[in-house]
C-alpha positions, -999 to 999 in steps of 0.1 A, spaced: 691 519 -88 682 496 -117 672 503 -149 647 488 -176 640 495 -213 621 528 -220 587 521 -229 594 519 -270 618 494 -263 596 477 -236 572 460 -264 580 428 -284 609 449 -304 634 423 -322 663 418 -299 652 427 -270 628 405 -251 651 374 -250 683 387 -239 665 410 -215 643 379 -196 679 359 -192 695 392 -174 668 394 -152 669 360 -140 708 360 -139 708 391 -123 679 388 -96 676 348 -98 640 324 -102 619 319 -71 617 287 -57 581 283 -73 597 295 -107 587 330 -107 608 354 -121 606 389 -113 600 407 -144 572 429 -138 598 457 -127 610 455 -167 583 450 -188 549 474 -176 528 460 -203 528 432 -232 533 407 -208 522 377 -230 494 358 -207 493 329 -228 535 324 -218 536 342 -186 508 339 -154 516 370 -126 516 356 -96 517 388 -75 531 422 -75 562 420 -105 565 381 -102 553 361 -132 557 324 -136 559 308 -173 535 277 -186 564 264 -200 595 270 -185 616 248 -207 608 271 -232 624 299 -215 651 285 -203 659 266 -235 656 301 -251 689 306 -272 702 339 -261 740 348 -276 760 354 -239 774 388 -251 737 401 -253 732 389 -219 760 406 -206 750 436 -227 718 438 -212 731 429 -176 754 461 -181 724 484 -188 699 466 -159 731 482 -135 741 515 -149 713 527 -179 731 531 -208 722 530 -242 726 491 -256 734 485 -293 720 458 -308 729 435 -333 707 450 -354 718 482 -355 691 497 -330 697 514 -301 681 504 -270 675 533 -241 667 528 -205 653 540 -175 654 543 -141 625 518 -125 600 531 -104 610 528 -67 579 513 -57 584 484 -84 624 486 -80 617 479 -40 606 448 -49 633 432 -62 658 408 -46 688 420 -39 705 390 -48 
């Protein structure tokens, strides 16, 4: 069962948003029409002027260079990839603590299984 960011830790909080997109697409991969699937991790604040859903929990970016050209520290990506698997707390750099949850079933079915 995977896990995603509890809803406090879901909006644009520092450290978070970054490192979480590059474990999601490490973790469950980009769709051939450069989708990624992370509508199972973030339930709102989806930015529409970055990201455009294009059904169910797949979203593709206007830019994708810009995401992928994101610099994201590998630790924070393994981090994150950690928590996505088993739902423990992450520490950030910062100091704060990041808590998880399980994801929905009904979203959670929707991912690949990569």
């Amino acid at each position: 069962m995977p896990f995603r960011p509890t809803a406090e830790h879901r909006r644009n909080v520092k450290g978070v948003i970054y490192p979480l997109t590059a474990a999601v697409a490490r973790r469950y991969g980009i769709r051939n029409d450069g989708a990624y699937p992370i509508g199972a991790f973030y339930t709102l604040h989806i930015d529409n002027r970055i990201w455009s859903c294009v059904g169910g929990i797949w979203f593709r970016p206007s830019d994708p260079l810009t995401i992928e050209n994101r610099n994201v520290k590998e630790e924070d990506i393994v981090l994150f990839l950690r928590a996505i698997e088993s739902g423990e707390p992450t520490q950030l750099r910062s100091g704060k603590a990041v808590t998880w949850e399980a994801i929905p079933q009904a979203e959670a079915s929707e991912l690949p299984d990569s």
